[in-house]
N, C-alpha and C positions, 0 to 999 in steps of 0.2 A: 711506182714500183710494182702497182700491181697487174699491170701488165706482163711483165716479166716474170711471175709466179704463173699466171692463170694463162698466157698467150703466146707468151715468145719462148722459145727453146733454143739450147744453145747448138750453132750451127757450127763451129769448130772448135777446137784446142786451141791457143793463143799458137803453138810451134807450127801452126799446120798450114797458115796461110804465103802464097808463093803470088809472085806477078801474075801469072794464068789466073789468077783469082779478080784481077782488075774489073772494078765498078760492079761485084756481086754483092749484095745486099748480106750482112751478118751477124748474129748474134755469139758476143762473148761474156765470158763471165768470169770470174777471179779477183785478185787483189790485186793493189793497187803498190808496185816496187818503187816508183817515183814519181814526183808531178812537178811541173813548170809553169808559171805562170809567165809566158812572156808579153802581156799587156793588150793583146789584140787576141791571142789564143791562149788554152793551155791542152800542154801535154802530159801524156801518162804512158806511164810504161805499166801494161797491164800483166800479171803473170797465173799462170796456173802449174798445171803439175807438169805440163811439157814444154812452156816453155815462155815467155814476150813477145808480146806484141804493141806497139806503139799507137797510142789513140790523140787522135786530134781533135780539140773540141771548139770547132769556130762558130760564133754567133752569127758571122757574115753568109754561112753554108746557103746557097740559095737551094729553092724545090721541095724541100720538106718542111714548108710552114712556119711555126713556132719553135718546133721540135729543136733545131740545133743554138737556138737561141738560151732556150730551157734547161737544155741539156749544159749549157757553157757557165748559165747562173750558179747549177749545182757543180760544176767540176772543178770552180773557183773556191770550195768550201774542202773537198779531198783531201786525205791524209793517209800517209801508209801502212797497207796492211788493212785500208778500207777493203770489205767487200762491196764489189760492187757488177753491174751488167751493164752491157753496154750492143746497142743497136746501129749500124754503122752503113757506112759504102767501103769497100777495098778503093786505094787509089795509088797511085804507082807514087815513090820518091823522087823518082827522075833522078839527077845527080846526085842525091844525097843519100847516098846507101850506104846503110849502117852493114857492113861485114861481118861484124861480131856476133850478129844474133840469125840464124838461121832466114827470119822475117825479114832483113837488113832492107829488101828491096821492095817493100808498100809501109802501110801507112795506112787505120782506117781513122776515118774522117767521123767522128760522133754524132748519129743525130738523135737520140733516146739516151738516158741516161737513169739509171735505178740504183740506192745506196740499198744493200739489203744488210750489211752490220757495222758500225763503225768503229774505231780502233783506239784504246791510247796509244801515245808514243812506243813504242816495243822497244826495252832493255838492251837490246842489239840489235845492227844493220841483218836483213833475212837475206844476204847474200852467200854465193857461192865461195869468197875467202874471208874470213873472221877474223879478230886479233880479240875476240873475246874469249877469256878463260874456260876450259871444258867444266867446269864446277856451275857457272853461271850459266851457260847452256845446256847444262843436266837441270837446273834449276826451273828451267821454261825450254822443256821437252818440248812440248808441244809446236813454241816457237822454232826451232831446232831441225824440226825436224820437215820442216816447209824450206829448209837449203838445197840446193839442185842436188849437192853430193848424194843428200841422204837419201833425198827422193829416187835418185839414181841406186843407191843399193836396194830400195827396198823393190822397187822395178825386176831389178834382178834375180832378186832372191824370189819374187812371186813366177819370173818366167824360169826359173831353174825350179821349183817348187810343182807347175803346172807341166813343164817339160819330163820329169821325175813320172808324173803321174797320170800322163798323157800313156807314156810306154808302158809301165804296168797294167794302167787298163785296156789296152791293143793285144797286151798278151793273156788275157782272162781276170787279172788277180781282182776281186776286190778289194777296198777300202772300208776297214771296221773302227770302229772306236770301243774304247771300253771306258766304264764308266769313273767320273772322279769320287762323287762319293758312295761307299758302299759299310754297310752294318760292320759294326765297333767288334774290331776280333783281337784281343788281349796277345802281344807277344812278349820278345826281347825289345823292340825298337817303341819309343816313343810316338803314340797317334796325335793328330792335329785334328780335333773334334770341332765340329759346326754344329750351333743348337738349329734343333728345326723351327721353324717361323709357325709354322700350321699345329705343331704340336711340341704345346710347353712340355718342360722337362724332358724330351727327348734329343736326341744330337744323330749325325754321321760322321765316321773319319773319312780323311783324303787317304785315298786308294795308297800304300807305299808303295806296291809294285801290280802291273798289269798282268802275272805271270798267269795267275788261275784265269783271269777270264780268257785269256788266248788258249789256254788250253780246253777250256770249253769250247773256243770257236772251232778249234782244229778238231776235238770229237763228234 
């Protein structure tokens, strides 16, 4: 594995490899959505934030020494939702093209193989349609939220976010922040006080409105 920290970089996104890619040497990296052991190879469906890609880990792989042999020992122990990397050849499907996934039409062939976190079983399938309860997938957020859908909004919401502020900046405006905590000012409304860490017995409240410091920015 530690090659794949100190040497190898990942050389695409799982969604981004195409036939034109055939017999390029590649580095990918993600989890691990499914595995197959079918007795002579096993497969994995590898995934990242774009998309699958299909790895094949044959011990028979001639040209690369040890390596795809090594690499087949450890792909036999795989489990989902393993992180893991993987060092490969692009190779064409021929007839067997999967349609469903953008990649439908290769296939990389494993010959390096690195687990870099391993996984329990996860509470629910990390697929794109669920029949598990929204309670239980508020519950394991984190899980939740590695589903295409959500990945797919939050995509979005960062390119309508950066689209937003792409035009403002083209047209002069800057972008200010004002601060969240600032010195305890007694009103009507209830403060939400933070003790300070560097200095006992002191605190700040959460800002309740930005109005003064904007109006400082504008003077």
């Amino acid at each position: 594995m530690a090659r794949f920290i100190d040497e190898l970089k990942r050389t695409h996104h799982a969604a981004e490899l195409r036939g034109t890619d055939t017999d390029k040497e590649v580095v990918l990296f993600g989890w691990v959505q499914s595995y197959r052991d079918h007795g002579g190879c096993v497969f994995v469906d590898l995934r990242d934030r774009e998309g699958i890609t299909q790895i094949v880990f044959d011990p028979d792989l001639s040209g690369h020494g040890d390596g795809p042999k090594l690499a087949y020992q450890l792909a036999q122990s795989l489990r989902s939702e393993w992180v893991i990397g993987v060092r490969g050849i692009v190779v064409s499907r021929g007839g067997n093209v999967n349609p469903k996934i953008p990649t439908g039409e290769i296939e990389v062939r494993g010959v390096e193989l690195g687990v870099f976190n391993k996984s329990d079983t996860p509470p629910f399938e990390i697929t794109a349609e669920t029949e598990t309860g929204e309670e239980k997938r508020l519950q394991h957020r984190y899980l939740d939220l590695r589903r295409a859908p959500l990945q797919k909004s939050l995509r979005v919401r960062h390119r309508i976010n950066q689209t937003v502020r792409r035009y403002f900046d083209d047209a002069g405006f800057l972008e200010l922040e004002t601060p969240f905590m600032v010195k305890y000012t007694p009103g009507g409304a209830r403060n939400f006080l933070v003790p300070s860490r560097l200095n006992p017995g002191k605190f700040f409240a959460l800002a309740e409105s930005p109005q003064l410091f904007k109006q400082l920015y504008m003077v």
